[in-house]
C-alpha positions as CSV (number, residue, x, y, z in Angstrom):
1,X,96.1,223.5,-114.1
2,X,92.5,221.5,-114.7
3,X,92.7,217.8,-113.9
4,X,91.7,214.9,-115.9
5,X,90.3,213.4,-112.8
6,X,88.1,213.5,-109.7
7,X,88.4,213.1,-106.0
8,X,88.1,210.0,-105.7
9,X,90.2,209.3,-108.9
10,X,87.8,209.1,-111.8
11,X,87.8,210.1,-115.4
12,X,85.8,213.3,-115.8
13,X,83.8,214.2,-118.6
14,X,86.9,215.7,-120.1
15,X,88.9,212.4,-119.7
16,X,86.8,210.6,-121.2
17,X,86.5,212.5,-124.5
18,X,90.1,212.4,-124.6
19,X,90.3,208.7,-124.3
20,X,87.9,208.7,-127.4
21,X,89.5,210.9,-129.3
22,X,92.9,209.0,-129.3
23,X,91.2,205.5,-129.0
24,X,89.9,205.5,-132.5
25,X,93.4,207.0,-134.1
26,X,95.4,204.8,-132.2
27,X,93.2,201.2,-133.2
28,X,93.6,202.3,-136.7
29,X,97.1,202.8,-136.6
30,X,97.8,199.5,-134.3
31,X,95.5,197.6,-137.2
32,X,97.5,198.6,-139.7
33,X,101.0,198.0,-138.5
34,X,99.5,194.6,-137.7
35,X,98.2,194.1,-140.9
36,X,101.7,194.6,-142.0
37,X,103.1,191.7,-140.0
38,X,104.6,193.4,-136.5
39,X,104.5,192.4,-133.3
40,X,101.9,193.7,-131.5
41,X,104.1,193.9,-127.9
42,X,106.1,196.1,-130.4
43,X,103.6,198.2,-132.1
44,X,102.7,198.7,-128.3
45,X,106.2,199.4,-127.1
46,X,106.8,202.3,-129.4
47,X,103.6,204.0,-129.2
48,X,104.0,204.3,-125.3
49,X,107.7,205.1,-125.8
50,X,106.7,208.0,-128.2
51,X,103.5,209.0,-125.4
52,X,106.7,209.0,-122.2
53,X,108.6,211.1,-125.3
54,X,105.7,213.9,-125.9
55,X,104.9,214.2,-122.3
56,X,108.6,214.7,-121.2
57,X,108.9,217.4,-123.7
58,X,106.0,219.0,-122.9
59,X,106.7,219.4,-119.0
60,X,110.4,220.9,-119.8
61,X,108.6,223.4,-122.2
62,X,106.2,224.3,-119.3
63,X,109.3,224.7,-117.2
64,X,111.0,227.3,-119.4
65,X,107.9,229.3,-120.3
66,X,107.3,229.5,-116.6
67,X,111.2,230.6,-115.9
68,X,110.7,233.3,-119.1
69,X,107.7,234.5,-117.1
70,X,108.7,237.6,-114.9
């Protein structure tokens, strides 16, 4: 599996297009919810809780494709 990161524990080239990618989704959407009045420790606290939700459920389907994999 590629990494995100170097050696010495730097973003590659990679890493930082996915950084941009998400950054400009993710202001817009924290904007708006603020805009709308919330909290934004809350807007915060349930877009990493979703993030910890995705990744989670992307690692146990890595772990039954591989098991399905003779």
């Amino acid at each position: 599996m590629k990494s995100l990161f170097r050696e010495n524990h730097t973003y590659t080239e990679d890493a930082g297009a996915v950084e941009d990618m998400i950054s400009s989704q993710v202001n817009e959407t924290f904007r708006t919810f603020i805009e709308l009045g919330y909290s934004p420790r809350e807007i915060s606290h349930v877009m990493q809780s979703l993030i910890g939700v995705m990744e989670s459920e992307q690692v146990l389907n890595m772990r039954l494709v591989k098991k399905e994999t003779p």
